[in-house]
ZAMARGU-4260 file (C-alpha; in steps of 0.2 Angstrom, whole numbers, plus 5000, padded with zeros to 4 digits):
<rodrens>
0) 4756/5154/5047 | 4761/5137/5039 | 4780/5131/5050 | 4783/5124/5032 | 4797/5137/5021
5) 4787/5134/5006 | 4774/5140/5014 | 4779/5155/5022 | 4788/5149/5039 | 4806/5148/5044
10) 4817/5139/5035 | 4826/5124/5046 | 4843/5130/5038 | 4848/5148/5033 | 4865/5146/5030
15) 4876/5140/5014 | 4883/5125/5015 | 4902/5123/5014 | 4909/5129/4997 | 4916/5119/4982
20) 4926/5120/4975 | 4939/5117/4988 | 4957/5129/4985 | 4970/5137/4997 | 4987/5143/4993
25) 4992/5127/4985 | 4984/5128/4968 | 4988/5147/4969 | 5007/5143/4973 | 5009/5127/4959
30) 4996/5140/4946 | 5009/5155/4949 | 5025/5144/4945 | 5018/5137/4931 | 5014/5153/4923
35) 5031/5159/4928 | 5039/5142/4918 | 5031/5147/4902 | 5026/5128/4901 | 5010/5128/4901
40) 5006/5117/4887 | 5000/5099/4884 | 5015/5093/4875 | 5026/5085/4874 | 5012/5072/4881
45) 5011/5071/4896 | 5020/5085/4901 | 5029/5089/4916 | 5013/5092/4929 | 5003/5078/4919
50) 5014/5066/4921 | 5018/5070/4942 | 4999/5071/4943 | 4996/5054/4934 | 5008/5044/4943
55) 4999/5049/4959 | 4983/5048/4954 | 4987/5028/4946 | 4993/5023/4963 | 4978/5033/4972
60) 4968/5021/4961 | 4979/5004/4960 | 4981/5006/4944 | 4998/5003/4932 | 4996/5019/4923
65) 4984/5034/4920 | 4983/5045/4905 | 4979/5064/4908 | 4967/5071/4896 | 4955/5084/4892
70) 4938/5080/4898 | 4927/5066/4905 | 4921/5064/4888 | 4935/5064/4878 | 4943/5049/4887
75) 4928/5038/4885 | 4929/5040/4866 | 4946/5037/4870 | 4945/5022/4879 | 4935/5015/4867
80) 4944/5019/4852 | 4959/5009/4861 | 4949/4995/4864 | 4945/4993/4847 | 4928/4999/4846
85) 4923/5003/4827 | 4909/5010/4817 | 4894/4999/4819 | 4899/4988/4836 | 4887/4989/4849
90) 4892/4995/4866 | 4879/4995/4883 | 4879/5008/4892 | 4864/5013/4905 | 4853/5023/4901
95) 4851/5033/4919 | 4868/5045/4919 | 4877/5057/4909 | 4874/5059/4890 | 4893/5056/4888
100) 4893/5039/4893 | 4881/5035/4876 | 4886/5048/4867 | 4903/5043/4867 | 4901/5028/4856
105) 4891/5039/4843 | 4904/5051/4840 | 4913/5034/4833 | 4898/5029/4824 | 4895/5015/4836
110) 4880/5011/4842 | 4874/5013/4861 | 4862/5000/4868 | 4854/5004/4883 | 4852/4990/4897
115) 4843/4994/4912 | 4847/4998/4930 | 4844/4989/4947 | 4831/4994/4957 | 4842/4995/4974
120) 4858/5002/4966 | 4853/5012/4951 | 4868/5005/4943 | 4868/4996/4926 | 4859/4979/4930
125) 4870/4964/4926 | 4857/4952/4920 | 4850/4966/4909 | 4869/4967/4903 | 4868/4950/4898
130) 4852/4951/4889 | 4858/4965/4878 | 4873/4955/4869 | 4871/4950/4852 | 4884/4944/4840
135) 4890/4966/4839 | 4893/4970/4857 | 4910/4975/4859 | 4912/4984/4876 | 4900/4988/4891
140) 4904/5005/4900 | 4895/5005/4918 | 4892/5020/4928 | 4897/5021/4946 | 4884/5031/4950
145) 4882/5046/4964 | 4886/5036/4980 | 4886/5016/4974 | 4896/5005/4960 | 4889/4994/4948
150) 4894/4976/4952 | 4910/4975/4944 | 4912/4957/4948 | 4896/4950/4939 | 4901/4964/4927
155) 4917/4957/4922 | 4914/4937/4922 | 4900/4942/4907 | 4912/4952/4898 | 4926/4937/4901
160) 4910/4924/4894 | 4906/4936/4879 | 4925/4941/4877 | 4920/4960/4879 | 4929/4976/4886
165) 4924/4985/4903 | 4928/5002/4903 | 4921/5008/4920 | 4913/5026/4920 | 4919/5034/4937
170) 4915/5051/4936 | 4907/5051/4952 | 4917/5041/4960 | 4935/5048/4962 | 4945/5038/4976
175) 4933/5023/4981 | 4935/5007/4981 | 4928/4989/4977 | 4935/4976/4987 | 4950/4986/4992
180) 4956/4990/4974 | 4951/5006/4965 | 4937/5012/4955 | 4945/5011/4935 | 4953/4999/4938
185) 4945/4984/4939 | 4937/4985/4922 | 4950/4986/4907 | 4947/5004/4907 | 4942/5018/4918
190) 4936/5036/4914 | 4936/5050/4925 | 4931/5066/4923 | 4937/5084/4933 | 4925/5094/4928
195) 4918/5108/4938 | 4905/5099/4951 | 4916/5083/4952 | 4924/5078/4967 | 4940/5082/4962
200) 4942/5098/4949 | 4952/5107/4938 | 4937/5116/4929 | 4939/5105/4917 | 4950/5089/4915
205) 4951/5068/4912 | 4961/5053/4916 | 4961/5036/4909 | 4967/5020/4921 | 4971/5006/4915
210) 4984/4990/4920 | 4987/4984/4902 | 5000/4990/4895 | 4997/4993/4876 | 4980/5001/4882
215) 4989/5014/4890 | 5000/5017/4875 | 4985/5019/4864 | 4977/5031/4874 | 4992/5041/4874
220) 4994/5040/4858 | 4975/5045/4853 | 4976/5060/4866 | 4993/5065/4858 | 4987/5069/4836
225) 4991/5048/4835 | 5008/5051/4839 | 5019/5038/4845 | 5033/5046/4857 | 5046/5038/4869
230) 5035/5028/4881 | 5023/5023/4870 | 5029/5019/4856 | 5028/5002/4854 | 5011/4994/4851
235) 5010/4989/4830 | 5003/5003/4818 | 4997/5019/4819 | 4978/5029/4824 | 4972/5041/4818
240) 4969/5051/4834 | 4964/5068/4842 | 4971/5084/4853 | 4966/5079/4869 | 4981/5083/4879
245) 4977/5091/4900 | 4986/5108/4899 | 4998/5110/4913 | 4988/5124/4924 | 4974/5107/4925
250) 4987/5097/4930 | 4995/5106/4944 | 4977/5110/4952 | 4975/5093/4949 | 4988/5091/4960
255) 4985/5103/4973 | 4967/5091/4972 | 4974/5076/4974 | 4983/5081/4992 | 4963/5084/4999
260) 4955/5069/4992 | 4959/5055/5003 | 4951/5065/5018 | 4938/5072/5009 | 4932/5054/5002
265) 4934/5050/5022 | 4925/5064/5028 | 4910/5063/5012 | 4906/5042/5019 | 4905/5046/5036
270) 4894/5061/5037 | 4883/5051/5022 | 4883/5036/5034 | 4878/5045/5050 | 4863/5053/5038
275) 4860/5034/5034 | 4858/5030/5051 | 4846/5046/5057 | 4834/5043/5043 | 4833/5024/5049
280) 4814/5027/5058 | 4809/5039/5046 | 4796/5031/5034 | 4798/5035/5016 | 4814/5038/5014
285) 4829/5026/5012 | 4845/5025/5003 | 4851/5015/4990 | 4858/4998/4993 | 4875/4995/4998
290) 4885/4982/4993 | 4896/4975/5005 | 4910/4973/4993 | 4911/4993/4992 | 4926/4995/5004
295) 4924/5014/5001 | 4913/5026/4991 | 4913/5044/4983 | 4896/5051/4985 | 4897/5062/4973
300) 4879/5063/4976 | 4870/5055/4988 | 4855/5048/4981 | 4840/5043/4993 | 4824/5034/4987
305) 4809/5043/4989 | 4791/5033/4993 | 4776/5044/4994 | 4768/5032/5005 | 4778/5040/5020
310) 4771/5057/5017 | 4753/5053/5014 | 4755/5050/4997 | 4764/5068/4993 | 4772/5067/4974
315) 4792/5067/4977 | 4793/5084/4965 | 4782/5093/4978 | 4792/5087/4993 | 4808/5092/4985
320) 4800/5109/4982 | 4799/5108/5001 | 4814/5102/5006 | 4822/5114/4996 | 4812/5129/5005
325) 4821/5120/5020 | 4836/5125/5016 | 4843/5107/5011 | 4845/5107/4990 | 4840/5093/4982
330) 4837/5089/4964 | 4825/5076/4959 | 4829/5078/4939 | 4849/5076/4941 | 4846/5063/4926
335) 4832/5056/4915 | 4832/5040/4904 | 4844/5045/4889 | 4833/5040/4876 | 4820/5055/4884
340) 4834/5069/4884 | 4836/5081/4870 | 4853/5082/4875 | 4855/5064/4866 | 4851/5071/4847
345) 4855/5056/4838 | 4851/5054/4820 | 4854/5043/4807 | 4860/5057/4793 | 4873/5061/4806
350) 4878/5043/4812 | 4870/5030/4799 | 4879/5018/4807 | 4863/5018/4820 | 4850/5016/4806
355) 4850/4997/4809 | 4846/4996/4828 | 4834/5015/4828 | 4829/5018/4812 | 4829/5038/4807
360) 4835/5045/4826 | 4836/5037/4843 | 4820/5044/4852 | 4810/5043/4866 | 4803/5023/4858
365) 4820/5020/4854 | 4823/5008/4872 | 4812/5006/4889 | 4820/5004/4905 | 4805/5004/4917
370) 4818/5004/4933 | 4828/5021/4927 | 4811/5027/4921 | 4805/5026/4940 | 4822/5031/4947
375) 4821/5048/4935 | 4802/5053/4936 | 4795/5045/4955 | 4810/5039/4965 | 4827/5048/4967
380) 4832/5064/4976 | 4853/5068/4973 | 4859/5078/4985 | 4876/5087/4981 | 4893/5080/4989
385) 4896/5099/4996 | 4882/5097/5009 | 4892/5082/5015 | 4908/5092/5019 | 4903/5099/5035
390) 4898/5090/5049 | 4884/5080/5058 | 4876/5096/5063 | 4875/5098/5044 | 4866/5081/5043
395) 4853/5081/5059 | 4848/5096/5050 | 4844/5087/5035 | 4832/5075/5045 | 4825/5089/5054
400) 4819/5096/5038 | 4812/5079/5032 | 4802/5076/5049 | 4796/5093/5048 | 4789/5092/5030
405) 4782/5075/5036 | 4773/5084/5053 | 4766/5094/5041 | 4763/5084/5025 | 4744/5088/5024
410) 4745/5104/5020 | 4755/5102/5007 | 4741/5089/5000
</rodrens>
């Protein structure tokens, strides 16, 4: 009989890792009193939990202020809307992440361009930024993406040249930091999201940081119908905007959240950087870069790079099939290039204002980015942040796995 689990031998784990999401009495005590208030709604904006939650979360971040909302997706449009964003400006955005971060300009009728990634980060490449811009460009939105940051400080001297707005996409990236300040806020926006599989979560959920403070008081606004209440009440005009309040049972698991995340992030980097370390002699797989000037990171997931030429030439799907067997989860289609997902259904009869850049619909020929291309189909395996909540036992059986399924790599050839 084959050792190798996909084969018919014994798994290296058998076991579940730790659970997510994380809860104890806390959120059952601060969900049962707000129950009992009868105050459980999103307004007045932002209500009485919301506005506790966002003045923690801010400082957590470095930020001035923070804006609860409803979701990650909602506070990009949001974001963007309060930045100025309108119909037909072009926004960059990469194309390796989250359909939100390119739908969000459509549902404004803006148009997402898509830049490429670097090859050692995965993160929105800066001199692809740069040759993206035309006269339309309005805003960039980079993805902090799994375990790394884009370079926020390339990032931010173009938008400065071009006169452009940064809202930083941290959805993965809850409580890390680039040279010592916060992810969010660094660009002139920062969107988080709380949804289920996030490192903090309230089910559902978002927040908006930013320092500037007539940014923040749009966003409120736009979160609250466009209305302009004590607090932010004092920016010219008025915007048309949405209900995308955080309803206070979110916010006060939101809080219960925030009282873990600090030694959660702490506990996340260093079981991820003893993995680092273990995998140093194993051929064929290594992990993204690191930039130096990432004082501390998420790793929502933890993405390794995959290179068949370790494993005798062994496709990366079939060696996550393996590894799977193994007892150690990993996806190797967490993403795919937007402009290849049929979650991105962009046409022009729904958003002309795309018609000029794509023609009838954005499709697979709408862009190429050769680096996410490989990232999606030949070279990343994402491993979910609940496997790094346990211990380095947890992790020297991830190598165990990989070293078996490299012993016994031919017969999976």
């Amino acid at each position: 009989m084959s050792e190798l689990a996909l084969l018919g031998g014994k798994p290296v784990r058998s076991e579940p890792f730790p659970p997510w999401p994380v809860h104890d009495e806390r959120e059952a005590k601060a969900l049962a009193a707000v129950l009992a208030s009868s105050n459980w709604g999103g307004y007045p904006s932002p209500n009485t939990h919301a506005k506790a939650f966002a003045e923690r979360f801010a400082a957590a971040h470095t930020a001035r202020f923070c804006i609860p909302a409803a979701n990650g997706t909602v506070t990009l449009e949001i974001a963007l809307r309060a930045a100025g964003v309108r119909a037909g400006d072009e926004v960059i955005v990469t194309p390796y992440t989250w359909v939100a971060t390119a739908a969000a300009p459509v549902y404004l009728n803006a148009v997402p361009v898509f830049a490429d990634v670097d090859p050692e980060t995965y993160c929105l490449d800066p001199k692809a930024v740069e040759a993206a811009i035309t006269p339309r460009t309005k805003a960039i939105i980079p993805v902090h993406l799994g375990c790394r940051m884009a370079d926020m400080d390339a990032l931010m001297a173009i938008a400065a040249k071009h006169n452009l707005t940064v809202i930083e996409d941290c959805a993965h990236m809850h409580g890390a930091r680039w040279k010592d300040r916060g992810v969010g806020s660094i660009g002139h926006l920062g969107s988080f999201s709380f949804q289920s599989s996030k490192l903090m979560t309230a089910g559902e959920g978002g927040a908006i940081l930013t320092s500037d403070p007539e940014l923040a008081e749009r966003c409120h606004s736009l979160v609250n119908c466009g209305r302009k209440l004590e607090g932010y009440d004092s920016f010219d005009g008025w915007m048309l905007g949405w209900n995308d309040r955080i309803g206070e049972f979110q916010a006060a698991v939101l809080g219960c959240q925030m009282d873990r995340l600090e030694e959660q992030t702490i506990l996340r980097e260093k079981n991820a950087d003893y993995l680092y370390a273990a995998l140093a002699d194993v051929p064929g797989i290594r992990p993204l870069r690191r930039d130096p000037r990432i004082t501390r990171t998420g790793n929502y997931q933890v993405i390794l790079r995959y290179d068949p030429a370790g494993f005798g030439g062994l496709k990366r799907d079939r060696f996550a099939e393996a590894l799977t067997a193994e007892g150690i989860e990993v996806d190797p289609y967490f993403y795919i290039p937007l402009y290849q997902s049929p979650l991105l259904t962009v046409t022009a009869a729904d958003y002309p204002m795309i018609r000029e850049r794509y023609g009838d619909a954005i499709t697979t020929d709408s862009a190429s980015c050769p680096v996410a291309e490989k990232a999606a189909y030949q070279e990343a395996l994402w491993i979910h942040h609940p496997l790094f909540m346990g211990d380095h036992r947890d992790m020297d059986q991830v190598v165990d796995a990989i070293r078996k399924i490299q012993k016994n790599v031919g017969e999976l050839l």
